[in-house]
C-alpha positions as CSV (number, residue, x, y, z in Angstrom):
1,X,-28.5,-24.9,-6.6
2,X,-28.9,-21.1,-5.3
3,X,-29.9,-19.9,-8.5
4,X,-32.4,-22.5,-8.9
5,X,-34.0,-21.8,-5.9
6,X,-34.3,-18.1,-6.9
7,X,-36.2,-19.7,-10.5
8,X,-38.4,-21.9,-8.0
9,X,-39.4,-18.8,-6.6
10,X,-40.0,-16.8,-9.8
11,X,-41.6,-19.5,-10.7
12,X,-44.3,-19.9,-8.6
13,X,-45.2,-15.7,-9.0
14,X,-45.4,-16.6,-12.5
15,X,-47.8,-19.4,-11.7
16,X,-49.9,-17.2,-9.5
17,X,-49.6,-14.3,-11.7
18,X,-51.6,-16.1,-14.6
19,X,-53.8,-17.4,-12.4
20,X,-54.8,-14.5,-11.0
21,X,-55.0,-12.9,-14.1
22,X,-57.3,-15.5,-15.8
23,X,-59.6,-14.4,-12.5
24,X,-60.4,-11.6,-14.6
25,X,-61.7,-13.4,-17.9
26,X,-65.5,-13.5,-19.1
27,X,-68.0,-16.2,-19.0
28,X,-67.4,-16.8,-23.0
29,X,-67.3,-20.9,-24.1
30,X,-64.0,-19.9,-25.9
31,X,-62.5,-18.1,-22.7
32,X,-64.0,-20.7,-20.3
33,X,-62.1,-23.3,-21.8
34,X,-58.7,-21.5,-22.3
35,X,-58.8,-20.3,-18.4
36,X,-58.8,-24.2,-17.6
37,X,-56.3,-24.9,-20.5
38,X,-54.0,-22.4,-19.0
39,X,-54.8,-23.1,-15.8
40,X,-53.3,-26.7,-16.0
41,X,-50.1,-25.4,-18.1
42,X,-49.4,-22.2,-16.0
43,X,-49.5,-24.5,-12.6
44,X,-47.4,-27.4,-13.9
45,X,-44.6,-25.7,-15.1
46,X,-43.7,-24.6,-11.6
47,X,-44.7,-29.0,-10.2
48,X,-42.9,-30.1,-12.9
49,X,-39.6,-27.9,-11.9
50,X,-40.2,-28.6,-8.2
51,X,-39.6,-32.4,-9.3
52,X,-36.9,-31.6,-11.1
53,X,-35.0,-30.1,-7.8
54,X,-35.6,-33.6,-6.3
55,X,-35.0,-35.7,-9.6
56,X,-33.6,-39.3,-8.9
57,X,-31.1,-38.8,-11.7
58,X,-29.6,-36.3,-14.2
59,X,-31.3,-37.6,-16.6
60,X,-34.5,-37.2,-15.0
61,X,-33.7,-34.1,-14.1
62,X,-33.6,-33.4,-17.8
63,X,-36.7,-35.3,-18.6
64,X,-38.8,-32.9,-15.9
65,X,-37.5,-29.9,-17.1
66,X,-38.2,-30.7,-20.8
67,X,-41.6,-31.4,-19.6
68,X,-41.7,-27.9,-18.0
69,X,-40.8,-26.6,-20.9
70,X,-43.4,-27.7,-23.2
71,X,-45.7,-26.9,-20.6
72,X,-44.2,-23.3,-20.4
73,X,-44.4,-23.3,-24.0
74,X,-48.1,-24.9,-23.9
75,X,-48.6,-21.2,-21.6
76,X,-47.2,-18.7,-23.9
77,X,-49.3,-20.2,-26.7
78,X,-52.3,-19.8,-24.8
79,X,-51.5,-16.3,-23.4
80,X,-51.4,-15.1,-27.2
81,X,-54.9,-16.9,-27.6
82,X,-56.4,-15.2,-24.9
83,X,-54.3,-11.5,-25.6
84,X,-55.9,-12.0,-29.0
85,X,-59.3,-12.6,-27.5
86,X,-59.0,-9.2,-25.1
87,X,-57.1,-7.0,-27.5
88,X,-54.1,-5.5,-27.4
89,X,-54.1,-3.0,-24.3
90,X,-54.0,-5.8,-22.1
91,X,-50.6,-4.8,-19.9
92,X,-50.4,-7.6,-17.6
93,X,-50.8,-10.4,-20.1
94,X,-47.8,-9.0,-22.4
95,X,-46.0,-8.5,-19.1
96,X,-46.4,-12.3,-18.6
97,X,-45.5,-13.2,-22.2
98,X,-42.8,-10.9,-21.1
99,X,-41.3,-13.3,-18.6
100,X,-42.9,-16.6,-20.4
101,X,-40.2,-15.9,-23.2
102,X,-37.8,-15.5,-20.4
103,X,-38.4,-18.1,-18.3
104,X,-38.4,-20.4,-22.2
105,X,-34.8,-19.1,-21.8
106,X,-33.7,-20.1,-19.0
107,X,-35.2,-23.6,-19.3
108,X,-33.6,-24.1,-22.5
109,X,-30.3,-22.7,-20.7
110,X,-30.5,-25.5,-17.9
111,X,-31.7,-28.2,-20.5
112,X,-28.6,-27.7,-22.3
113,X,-26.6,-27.1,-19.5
114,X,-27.5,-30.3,-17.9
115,X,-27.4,-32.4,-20.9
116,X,-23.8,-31.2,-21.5
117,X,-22.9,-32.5,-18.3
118,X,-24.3,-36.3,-19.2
């Protein structure tokens, strides 16, 4: 449970990280919608895990964290959109693809984990 509360926290930076980044897109239609897309999937990967902490049942737990997962995945697909929108140059938004594709890790990691133990 330790380590999971260490990934609750990292994954709640993440959250705010992309949030705060998305603070720092232009008025463009295209980039309008994407900060809201993004804005939905960034935030509910971090609610969906905090349900999974308190699931009623392994395989629920299971069930959120799949949910997070296509949510995380739903945020690194958008993070490339919007990377391809800016440019390359754009540090902070690799940094978070950075730990998007390690966070995709570790979820996968306890998925499996947990699904072994059924």
């Amino acid at each position: 449970m330790r380590s999971r509360v260490k990934l609750d926290d990292r994954l709640v930076a993440f959250s705010c990280d992309v949030c705060n980044e998305l603070e720092n897109c232009d008025s463009s239609f295209a980039q309008v919608n994407l900060v809201k897309q993004l804005t939905r999937s960034a935030t509910s990967v971090t609610l969906n895990f905090s349900e999974a902490l308190s699931a009623e049942s392994p395989k629920d737990d299971i069930h959120k964290m799949k949910v997070g997962l296509k949510e995380l995945n739903e945020t690194r697909y958008g993070l490339r959109i919007l990377l391809g929108i800016k440019g390359s140059g754009s540090s902070e938004i690799e940094r978070l693809l950075i730990e998007s594709g390690e966070l995709v890790g570790i979820f996968v990691g306890c998925i499996r984990t947990a699904e072994k133990r059924l």
